[in-house]
PAZAPA-4460 file (N, C-alpha, C; in steps of 0.05 Angstrom, whole numbers, plus 32768, in hexadecimal, padded with zeros to 4 digits):
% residues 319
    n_x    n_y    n_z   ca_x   ca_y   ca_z    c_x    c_y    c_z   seq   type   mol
   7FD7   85BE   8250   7FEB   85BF   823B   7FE2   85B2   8221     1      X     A
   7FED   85C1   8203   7FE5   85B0   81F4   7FF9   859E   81E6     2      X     A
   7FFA   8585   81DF   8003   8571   81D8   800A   8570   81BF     3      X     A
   8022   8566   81B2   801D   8561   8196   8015   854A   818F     4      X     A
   8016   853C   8177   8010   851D   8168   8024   851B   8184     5      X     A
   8043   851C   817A   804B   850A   8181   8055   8505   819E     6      X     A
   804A   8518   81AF   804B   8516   81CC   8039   850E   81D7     7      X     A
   802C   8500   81C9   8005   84F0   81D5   8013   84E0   81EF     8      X     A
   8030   84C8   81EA   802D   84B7   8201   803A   84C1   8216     9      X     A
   8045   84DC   8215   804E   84F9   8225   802D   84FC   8232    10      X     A
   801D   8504   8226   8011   8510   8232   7FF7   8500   8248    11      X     A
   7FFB   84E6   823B   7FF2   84CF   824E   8002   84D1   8268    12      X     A
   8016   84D0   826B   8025   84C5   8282   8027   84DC   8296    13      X     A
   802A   84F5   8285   8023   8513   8294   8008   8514   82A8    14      X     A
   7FF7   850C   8290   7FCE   8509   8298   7FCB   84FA   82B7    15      X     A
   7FD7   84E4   82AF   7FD6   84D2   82C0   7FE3   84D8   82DF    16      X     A
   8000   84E1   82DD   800A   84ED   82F2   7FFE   8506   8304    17      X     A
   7FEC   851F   82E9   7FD9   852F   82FE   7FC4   8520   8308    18      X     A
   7FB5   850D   82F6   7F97   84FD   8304   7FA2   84F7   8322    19      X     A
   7FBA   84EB   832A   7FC0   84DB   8344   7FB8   84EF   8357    20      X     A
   7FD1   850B   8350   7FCD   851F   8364   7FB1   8531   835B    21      X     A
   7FA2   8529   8354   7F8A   853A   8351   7F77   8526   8368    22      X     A
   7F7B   850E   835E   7F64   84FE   8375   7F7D   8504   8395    23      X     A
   7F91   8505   8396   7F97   8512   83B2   7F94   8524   83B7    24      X     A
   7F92   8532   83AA   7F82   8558   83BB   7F66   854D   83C4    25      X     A
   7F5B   853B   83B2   7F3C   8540   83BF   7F39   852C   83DD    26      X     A
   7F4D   8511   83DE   7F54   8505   83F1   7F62   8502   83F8    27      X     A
   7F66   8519   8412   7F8B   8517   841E   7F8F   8509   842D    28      X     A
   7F85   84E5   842D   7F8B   84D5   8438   7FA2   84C5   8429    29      X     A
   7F96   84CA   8412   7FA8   84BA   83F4   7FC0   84C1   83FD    30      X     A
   7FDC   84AF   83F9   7FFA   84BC   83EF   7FFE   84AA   83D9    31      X     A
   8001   84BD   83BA   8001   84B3   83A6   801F   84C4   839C    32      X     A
   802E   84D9   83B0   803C   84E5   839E   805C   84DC   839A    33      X     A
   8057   84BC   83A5   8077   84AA   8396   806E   84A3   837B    34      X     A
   8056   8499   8379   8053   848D   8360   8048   84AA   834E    35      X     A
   8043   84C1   8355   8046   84CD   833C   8058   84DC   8332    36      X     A
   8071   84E0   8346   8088   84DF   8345   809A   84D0   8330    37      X     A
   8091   84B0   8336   8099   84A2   8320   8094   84A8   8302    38      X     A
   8077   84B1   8309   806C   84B3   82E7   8077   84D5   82DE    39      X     A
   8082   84DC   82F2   808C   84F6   82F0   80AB   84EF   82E0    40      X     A
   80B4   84DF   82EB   80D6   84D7   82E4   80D0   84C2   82C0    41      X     A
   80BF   84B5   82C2   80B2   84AB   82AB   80A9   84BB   8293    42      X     A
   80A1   84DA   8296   8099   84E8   8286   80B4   84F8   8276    43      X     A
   80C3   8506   8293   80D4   8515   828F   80F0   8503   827C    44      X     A
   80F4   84EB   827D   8103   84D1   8267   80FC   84D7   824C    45      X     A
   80E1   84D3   8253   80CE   84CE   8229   80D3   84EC   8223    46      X     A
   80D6   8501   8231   80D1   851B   8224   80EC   8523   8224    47      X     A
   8105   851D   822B   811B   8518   821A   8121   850B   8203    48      X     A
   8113   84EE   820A   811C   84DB   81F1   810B   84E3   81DC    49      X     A
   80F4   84F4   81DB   80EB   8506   81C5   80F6   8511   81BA    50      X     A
   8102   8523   81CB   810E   8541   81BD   8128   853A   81BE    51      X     A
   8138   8529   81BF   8154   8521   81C3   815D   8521   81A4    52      X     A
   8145   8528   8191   8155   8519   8171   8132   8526   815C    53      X     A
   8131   8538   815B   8108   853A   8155   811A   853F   8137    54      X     A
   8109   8530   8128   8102   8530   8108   80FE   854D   8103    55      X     A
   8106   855B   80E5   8100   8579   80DF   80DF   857C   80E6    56      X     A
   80CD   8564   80D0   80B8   856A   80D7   80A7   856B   80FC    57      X     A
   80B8   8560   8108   80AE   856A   8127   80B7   857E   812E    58      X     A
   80C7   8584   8122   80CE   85A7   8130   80C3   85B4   8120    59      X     A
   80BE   85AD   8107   80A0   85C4   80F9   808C   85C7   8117    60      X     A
   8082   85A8   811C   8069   85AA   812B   806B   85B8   8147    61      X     A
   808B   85B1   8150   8091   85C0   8168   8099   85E5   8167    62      X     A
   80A8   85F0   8151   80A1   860E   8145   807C   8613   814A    63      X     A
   8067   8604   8146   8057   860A   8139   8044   8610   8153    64      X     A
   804C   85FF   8169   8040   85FB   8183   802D   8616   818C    65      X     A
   801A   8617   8190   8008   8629   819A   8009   8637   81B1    66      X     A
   801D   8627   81C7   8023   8632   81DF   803D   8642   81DC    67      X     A
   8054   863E   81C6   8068   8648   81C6   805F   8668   81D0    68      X     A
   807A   8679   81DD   8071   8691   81E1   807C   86A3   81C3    69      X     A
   8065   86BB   81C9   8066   86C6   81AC   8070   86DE   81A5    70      X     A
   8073   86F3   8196   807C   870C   8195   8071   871A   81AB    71      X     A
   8057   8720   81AF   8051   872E   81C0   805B   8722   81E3    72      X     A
   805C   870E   81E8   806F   8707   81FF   808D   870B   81FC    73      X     A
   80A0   8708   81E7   80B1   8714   81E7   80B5   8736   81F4    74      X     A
   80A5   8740   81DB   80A7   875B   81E4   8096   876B   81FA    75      X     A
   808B   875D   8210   8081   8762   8226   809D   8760   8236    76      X     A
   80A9   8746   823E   80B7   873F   824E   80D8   8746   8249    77      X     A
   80DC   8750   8230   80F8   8754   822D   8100   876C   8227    78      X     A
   80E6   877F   821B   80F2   879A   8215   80D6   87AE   822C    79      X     A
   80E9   87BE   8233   80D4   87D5   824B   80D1   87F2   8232    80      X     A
   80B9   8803   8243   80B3   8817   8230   80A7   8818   8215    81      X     A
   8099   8801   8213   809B   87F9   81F3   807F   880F   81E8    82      X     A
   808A   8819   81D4   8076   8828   81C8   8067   8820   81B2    83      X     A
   8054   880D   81B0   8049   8814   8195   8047   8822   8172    84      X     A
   804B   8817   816A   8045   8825   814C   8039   881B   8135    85      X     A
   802A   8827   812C   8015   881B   811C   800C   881F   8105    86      X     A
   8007   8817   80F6   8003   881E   80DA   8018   8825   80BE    87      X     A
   800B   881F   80B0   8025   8825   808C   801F   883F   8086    88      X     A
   8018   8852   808E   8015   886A   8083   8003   886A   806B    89      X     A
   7FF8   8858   805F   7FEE   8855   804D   7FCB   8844   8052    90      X     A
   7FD1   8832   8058   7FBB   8823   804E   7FB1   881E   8070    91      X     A
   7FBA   880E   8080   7FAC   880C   8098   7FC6   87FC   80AC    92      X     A
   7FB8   87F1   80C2   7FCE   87EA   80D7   7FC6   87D1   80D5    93      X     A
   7FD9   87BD   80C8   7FDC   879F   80D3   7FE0   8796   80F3    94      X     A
   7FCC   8782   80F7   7FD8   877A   810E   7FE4   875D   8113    95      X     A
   7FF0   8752   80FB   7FFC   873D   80FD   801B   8742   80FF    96      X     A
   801D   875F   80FE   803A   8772   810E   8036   8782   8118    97      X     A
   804A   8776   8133   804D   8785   8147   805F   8798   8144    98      X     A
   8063   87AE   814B   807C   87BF   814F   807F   87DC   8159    99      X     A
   8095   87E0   8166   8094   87FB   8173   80B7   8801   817F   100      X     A
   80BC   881C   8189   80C3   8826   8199   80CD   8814   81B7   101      X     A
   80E0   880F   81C0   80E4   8804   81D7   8104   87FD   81E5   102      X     A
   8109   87FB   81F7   811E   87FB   8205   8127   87D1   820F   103      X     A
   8141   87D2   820C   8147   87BC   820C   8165   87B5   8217   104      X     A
   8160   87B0   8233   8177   87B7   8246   8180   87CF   8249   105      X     A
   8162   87E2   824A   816F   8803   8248   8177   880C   8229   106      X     A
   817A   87F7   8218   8182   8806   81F9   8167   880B   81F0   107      X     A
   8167   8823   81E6   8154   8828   81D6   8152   881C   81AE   108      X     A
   813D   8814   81AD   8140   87F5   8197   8120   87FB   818B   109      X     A
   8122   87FD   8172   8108   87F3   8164   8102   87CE   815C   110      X     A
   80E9   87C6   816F   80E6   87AC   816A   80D1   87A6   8157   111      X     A
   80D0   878F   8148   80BB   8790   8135   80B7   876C   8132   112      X     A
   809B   8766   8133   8098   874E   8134   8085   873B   8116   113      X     A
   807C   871A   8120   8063   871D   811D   8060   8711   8138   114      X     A
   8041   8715   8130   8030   8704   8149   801F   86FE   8144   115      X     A
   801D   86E5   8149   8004   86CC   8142   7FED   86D0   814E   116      X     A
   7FE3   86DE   816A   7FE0   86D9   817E   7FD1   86BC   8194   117      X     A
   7FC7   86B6   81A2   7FC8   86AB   81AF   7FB7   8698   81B9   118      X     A
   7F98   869F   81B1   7F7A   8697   81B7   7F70   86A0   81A2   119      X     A
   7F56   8691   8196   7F4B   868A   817E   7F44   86AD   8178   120      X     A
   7F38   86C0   8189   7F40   86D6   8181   7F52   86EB   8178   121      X     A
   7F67   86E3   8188   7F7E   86F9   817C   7F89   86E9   816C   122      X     A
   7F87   86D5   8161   7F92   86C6   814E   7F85   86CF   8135   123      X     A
   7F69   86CE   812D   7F5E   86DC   8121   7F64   86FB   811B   124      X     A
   7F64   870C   8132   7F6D   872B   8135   7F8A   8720   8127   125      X     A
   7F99   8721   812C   7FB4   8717   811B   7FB8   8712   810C   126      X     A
   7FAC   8703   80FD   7FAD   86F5   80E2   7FBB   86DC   80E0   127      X     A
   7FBD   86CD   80F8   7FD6   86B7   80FC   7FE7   86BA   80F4   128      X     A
   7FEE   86DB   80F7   800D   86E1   80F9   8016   86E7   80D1   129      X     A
   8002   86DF   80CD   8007   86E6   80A9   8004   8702   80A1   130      X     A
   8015   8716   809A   8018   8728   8095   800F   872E   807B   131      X     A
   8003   8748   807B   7FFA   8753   8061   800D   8768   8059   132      X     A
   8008   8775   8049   8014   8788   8035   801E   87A3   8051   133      X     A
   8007   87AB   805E   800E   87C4   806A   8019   87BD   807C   134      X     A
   801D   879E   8087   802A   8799   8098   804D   8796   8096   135      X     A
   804D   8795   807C   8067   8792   8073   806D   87B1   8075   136      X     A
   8066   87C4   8061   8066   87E1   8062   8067   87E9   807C   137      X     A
   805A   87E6   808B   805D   87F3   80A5   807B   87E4   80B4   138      X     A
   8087   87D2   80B4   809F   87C7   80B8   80B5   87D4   80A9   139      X     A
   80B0   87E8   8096   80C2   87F1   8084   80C6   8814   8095   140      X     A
   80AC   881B   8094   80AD   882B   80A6   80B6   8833   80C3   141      X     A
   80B7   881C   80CC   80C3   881A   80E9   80E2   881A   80E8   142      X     A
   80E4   8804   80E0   8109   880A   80CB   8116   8820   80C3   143      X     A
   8105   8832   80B1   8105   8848   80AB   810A   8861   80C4   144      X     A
   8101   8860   80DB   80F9   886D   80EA   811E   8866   8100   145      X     A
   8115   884D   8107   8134   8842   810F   8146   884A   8105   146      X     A
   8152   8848   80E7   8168   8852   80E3   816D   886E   80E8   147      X     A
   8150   887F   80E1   815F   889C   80E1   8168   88A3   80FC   148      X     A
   815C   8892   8116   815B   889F   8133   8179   8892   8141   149      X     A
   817F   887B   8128   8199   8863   8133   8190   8853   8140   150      X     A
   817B   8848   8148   816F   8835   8152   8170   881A   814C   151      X     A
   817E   8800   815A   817F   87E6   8150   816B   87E2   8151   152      X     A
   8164   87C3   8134   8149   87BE   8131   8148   87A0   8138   153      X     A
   8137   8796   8142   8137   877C   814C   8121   876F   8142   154      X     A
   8119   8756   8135   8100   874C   8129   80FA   8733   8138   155      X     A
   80EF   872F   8136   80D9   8713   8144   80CC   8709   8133   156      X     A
   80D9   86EF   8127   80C7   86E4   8117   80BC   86CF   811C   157      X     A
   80A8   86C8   811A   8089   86B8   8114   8079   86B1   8105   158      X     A
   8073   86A9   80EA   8064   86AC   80D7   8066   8696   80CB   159      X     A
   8051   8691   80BC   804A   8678   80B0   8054   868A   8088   160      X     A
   804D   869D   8089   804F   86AC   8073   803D   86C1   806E   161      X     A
   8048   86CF   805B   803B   86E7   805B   801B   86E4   804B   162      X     A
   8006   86EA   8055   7FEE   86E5   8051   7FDE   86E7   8029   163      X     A
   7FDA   86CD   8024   7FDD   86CC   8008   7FBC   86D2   7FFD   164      X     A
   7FAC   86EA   800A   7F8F   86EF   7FFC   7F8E   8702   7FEE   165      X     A
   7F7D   86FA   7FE3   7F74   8715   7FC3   7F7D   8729   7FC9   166      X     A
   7F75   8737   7FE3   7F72   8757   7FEE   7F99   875D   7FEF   167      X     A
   7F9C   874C   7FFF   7FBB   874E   7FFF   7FD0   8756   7FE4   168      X     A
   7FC7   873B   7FD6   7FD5   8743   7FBB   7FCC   874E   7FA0   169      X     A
   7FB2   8764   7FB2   7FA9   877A   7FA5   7FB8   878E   7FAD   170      X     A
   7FC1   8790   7FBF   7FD0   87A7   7FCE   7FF3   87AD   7FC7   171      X     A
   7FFC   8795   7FBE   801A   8793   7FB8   8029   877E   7FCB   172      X     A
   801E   876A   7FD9   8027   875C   7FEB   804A   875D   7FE4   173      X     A
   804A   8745   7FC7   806D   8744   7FC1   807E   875F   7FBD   174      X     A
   806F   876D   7FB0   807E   878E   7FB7   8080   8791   7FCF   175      X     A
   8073   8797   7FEB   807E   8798   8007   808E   8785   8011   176      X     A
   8086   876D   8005   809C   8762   801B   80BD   8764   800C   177      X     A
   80BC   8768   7FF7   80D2   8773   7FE3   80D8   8784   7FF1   178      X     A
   80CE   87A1   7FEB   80D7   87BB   8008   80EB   87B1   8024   179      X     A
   80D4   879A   8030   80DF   87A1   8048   80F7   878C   8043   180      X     A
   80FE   8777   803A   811A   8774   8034   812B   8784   8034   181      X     A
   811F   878E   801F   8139   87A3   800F   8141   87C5   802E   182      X     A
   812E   87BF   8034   812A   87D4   804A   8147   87C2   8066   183      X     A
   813D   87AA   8066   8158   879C   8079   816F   879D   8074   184      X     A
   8173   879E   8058   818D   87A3   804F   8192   87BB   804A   185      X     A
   8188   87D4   804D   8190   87F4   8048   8196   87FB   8063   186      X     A
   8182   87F8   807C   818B   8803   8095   81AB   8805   809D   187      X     A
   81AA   8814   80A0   81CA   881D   80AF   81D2   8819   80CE   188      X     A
   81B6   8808   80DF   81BB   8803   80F6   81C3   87E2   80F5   189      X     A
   81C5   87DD   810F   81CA   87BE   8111   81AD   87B3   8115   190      X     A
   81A3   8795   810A   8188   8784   8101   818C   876C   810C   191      X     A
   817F   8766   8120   8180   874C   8131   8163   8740   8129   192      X     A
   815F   8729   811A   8151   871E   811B   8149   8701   812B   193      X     A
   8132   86FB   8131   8136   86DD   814B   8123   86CF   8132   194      X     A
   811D   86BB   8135   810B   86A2   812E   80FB   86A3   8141   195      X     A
   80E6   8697   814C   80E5   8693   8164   80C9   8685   815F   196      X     A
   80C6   8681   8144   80AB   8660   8140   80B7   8657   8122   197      X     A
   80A1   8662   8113   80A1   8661   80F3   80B2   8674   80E6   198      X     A
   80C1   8666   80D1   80CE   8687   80C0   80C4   867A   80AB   199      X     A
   80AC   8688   809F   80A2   867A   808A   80A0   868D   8068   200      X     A
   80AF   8681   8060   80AE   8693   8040   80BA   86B4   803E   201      X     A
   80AF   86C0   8029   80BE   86DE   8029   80B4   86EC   8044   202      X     A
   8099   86DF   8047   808E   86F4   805B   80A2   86F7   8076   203      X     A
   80B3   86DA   807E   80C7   86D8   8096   80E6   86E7   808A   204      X     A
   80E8   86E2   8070   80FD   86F1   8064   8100   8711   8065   205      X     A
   80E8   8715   806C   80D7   873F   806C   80EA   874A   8083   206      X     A
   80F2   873A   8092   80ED   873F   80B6   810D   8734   80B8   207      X     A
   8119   871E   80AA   8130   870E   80BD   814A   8713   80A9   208      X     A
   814D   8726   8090   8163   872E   8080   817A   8740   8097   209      X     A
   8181   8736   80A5   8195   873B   80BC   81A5   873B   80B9   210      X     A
   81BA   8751   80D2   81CE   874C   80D4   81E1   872B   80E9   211      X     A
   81C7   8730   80F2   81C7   8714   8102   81AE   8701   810A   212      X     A
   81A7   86EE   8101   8190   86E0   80FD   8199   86C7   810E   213      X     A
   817F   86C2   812F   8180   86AE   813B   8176   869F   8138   214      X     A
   8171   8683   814C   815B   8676   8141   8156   8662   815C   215      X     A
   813D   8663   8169   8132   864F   817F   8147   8636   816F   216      X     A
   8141   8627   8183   814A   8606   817E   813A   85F6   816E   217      X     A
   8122   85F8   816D   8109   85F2   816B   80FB   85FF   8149   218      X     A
   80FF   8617   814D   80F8   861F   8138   80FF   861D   8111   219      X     A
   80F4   8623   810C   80FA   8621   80E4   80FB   8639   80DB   220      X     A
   80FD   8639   80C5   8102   864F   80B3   8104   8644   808C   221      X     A
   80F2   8647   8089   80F3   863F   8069   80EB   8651   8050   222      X     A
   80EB   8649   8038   80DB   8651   8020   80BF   864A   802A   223      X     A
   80B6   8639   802F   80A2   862F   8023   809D   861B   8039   224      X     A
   8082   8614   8048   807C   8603   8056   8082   85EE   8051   225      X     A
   8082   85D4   8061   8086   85B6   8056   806B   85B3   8044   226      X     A
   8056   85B8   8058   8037   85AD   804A   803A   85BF   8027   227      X     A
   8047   85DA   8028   8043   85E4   800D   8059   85D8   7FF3   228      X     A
   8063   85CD   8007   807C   85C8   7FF7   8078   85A0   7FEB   229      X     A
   806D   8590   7FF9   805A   857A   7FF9   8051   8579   7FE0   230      X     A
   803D   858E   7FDF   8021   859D   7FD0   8025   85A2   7FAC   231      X     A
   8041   85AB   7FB0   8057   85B9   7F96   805C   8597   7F91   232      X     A
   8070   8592   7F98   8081   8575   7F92   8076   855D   7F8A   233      X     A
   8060   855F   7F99   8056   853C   7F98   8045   853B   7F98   234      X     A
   8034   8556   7F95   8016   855D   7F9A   7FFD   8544   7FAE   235      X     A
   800C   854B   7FC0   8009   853D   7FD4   8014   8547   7FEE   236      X     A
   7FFF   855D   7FFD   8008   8568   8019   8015   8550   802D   237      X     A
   8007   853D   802F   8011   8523   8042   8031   851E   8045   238      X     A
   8042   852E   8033   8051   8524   8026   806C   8538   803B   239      X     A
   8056   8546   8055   806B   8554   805E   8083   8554   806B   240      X     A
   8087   8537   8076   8093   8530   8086   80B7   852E   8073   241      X     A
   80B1   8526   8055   80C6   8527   8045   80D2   8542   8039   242      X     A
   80BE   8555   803C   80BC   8571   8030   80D9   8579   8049   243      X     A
   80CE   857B   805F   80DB   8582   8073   80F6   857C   8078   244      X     A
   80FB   8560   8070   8116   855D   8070   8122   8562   8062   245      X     A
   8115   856F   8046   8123   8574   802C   812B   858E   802F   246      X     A
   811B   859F   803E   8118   85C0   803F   8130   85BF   8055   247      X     A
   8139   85B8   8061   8150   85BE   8069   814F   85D3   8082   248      X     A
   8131   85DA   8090   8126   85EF   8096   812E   85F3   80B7   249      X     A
   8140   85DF   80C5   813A   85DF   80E1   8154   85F2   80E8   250      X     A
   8155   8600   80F9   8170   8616   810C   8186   8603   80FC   251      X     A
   8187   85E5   8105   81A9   85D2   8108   81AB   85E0   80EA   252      X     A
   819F   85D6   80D9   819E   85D3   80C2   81A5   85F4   80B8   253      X     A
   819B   8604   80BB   8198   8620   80AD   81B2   862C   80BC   254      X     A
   81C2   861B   80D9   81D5   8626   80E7   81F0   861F   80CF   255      X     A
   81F1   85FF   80C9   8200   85FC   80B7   8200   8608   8099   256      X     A
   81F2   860F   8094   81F0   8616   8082   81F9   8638   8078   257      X     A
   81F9   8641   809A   81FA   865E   809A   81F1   8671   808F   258      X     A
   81D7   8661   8093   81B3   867A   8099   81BB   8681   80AA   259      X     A
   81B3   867B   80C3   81BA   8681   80D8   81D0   8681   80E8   260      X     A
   81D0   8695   8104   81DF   869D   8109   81F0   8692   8122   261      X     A
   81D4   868C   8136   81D2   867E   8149   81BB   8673   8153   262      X     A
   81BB   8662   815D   81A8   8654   816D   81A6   8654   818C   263      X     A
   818C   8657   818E   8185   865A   81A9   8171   8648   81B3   264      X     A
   818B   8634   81CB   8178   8624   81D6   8169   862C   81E2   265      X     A
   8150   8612   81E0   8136   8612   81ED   8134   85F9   8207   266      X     A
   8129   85FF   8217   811B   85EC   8231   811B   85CE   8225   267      X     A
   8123   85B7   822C   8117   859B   8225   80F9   859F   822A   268      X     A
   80ED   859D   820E   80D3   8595   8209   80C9   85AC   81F3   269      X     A
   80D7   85BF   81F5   80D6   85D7   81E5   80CB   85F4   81F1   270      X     A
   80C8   8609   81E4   80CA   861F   81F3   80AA   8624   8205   271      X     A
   8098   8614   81F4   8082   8618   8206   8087   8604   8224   272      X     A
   8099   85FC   8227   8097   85E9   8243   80A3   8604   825E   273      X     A
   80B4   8612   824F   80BD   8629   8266   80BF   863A   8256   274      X     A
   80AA   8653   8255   80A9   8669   8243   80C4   867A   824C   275      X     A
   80C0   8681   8269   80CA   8691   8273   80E9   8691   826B   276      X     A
   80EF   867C   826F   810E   8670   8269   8119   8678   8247   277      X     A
   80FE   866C   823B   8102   8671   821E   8106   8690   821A   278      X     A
   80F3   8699   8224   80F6   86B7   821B   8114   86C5   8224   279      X     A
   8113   86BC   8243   813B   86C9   824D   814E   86BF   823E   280      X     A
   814F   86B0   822C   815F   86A5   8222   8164   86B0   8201   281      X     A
   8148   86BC   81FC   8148   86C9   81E3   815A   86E4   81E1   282      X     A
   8154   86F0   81F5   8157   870F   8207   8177   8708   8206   283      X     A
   8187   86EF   8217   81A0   86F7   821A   81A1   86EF   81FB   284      X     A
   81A2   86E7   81EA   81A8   86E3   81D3   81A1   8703   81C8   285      X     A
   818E   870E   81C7   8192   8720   81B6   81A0   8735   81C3   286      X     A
   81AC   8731   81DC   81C4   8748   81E7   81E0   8743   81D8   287      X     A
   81DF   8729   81DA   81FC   871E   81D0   8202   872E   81B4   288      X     A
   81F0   8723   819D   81E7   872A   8180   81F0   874A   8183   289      X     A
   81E4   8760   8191   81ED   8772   818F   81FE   8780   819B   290      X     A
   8206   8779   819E   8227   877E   81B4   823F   8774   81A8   291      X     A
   8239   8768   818E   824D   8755   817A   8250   8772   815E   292      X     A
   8233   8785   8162   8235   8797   8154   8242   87AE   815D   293      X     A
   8243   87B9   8178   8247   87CE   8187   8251   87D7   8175   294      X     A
   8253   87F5   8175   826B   8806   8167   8270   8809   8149   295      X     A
   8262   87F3   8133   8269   87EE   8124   8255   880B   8110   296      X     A
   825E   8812   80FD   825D   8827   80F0   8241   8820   80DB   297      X     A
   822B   883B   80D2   821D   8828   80C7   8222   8825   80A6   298      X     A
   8233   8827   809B   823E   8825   8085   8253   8812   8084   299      X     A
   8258   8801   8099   8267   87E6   80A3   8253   87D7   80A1   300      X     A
   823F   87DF   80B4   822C   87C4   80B2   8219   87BE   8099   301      X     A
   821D   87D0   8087   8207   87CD   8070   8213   87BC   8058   302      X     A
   8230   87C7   8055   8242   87BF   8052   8246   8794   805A   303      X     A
   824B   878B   8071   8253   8777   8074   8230   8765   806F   304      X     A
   8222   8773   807A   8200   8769   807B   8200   875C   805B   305      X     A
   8202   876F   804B   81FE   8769   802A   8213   874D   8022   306      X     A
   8230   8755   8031   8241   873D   802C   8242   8720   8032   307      X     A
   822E   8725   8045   821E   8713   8053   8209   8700   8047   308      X     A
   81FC   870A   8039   81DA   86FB   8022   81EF   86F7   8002   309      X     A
   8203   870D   7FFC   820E   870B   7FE6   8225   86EA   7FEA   310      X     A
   822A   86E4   8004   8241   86CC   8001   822E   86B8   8004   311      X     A
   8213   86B3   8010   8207   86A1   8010   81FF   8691   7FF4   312      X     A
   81F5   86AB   7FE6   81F0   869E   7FC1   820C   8697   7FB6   313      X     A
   8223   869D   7FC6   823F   868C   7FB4   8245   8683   7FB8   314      X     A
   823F   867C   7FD2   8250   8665   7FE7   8234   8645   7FDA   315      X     A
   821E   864A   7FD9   820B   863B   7FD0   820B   8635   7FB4   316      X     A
   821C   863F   7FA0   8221   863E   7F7D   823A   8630   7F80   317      X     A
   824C   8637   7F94   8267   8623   7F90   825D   860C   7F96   318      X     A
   824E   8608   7FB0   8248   85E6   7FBB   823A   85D9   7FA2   319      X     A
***
């Protein structure tokens, strides 16, 4: 497992509790498994009293976790039939989005992600999840494709932000991710978007302009990173730990504020400690989300969607 900063004396007491039962497998004369038991009951304490109260900036670091599970585990384990689709019709096929064709409790549903991936290679193949121009375009297209067939669209977001190199914003980067906004708010179907690490800048905005936008326990959603936002302010990245509290960026925070819609708990310790759990837990959430839409007309939902981002800028000018 990997550790953060601030679970080092977590990860001592864990270490220590496998070393016991590691030298008992090799000598099954040893009985060591009261006292690692203890250090078992000793670990499982500190990894409450961690996460019982975590600072914004630790839930940056806990969003950020490498083991969390990712789009492509979502959409393995929660939607069957899933079809692939690929490319902007234009320029080429991103693969820092996922998206396709697929069934979800039997509903037929266009899902569309990012994905970071997972090992120093597909992380690379990916782009750590930073989307480019065709990646946005091709998200517009998929949308496009959903509404005409009536297909709900469901997003997965992950991203640190949308990928800021020459080639990119040679191509129109802020023009696509413009599109695919504006593309969330034209669909005539119902738009479930999840959190489910980073919602980082327009590029998380491309993907989560919803009719209903969730959010892990754990996860963020901002303008602007802490470290970028540090960088701006005080010119001084170090400075993230204040950025973070200022950005206002965590689920509680974006719940009150009514960014978001709901929150979805995660496992004590966070979602990489029980993927599996995390992920069933995403799944009944995004059944609920759409089943709150059933029936609803798509000139209702385009309709209340818009009334939706339009009360946020007045409800935020009165305060």
């Amino acid at each position: 497992m990997n550790y953060l900063d601030f679970e080092k004396p977590l990860a001592e007491i864990e270490g220590k509790a496998e070393e016991l039962r590691a030298l008992a497998r090799r000598n099954e004369e040893m009985d060591v498994e009261a006292e690692a038991k203890a250090l078992d009951k000793k670990a499982s304490d500190m990894l409450v009293d961690l996460y019982r109260d975590l600072s914004p900036w630790r839930k940056c670091q806990v969003a950020r976790h490498p083991d969390r599970p990712h789009c492509r585990d979502y959409i393995e384990t929660l939607f069957t039939e899933y079809t692939p689709l690929a490319g902007d019709r234009n320029f080429a096929d991103d693969h820092a989005v996922m998206g396709g064709l697929a069934r979800f409790d039997d509903m037929p549903v266009m899902v569309i992600g990012h994905e970071k991936g997972h090992d120093t290679k597909t992380r690379i193949e990916r782009n750590f999840g930073m989307a480019r121009p065709e990646g946005y375009r091709k998200a517009v297209r998929l949308m496009d494709l959903a509404d005409r067939f009536n297909l709900p669209v469901v997003t997965l977001v992950d991203t640190p932000g949308a990928y800021p190199g020459k080639g990119a914003e040679e191509r129109g980067q802020s023009e696509a991710i413009a599109r695919s906004t504006e593309k969330c708010l034209q669909i005539r179907v119902p738009l479930i978007s999840v959190i489910i690490g980073e919602g980082g800048s327009g590029g998380a905005v491309a993907f989560a302009t919803a009719d209903r936008l969730a959010m892990l326990e754990h996860s963020i959603y901002s303008v602007i990173s802490p470290e970028g936002c540090a960088s701006i302010l005080w010119k001084d990245a170090e400075k993230m730990r204040e950025a973070a509290e200022a950005l206002r960026l965590t689920a509680q925070d974006l719940k009150r504020l009514g960014v978001a819609d709901h929150i979805i708990k995660e496992p004590m310790g966070g979602a990489q400690r029980d993927r599996d759990a995390t992920i069933a837990a995403v799944g009944k959430a995004i059944g609920a989300l759409l089943a709150e839409m059933d029936g609803q007309s798509g000139k209702a939902l385009v309709k209340a969607r818009r009334k939706k981002y339009l009360d946020m800028g007045s409800k935020g000018l009165a305060a």
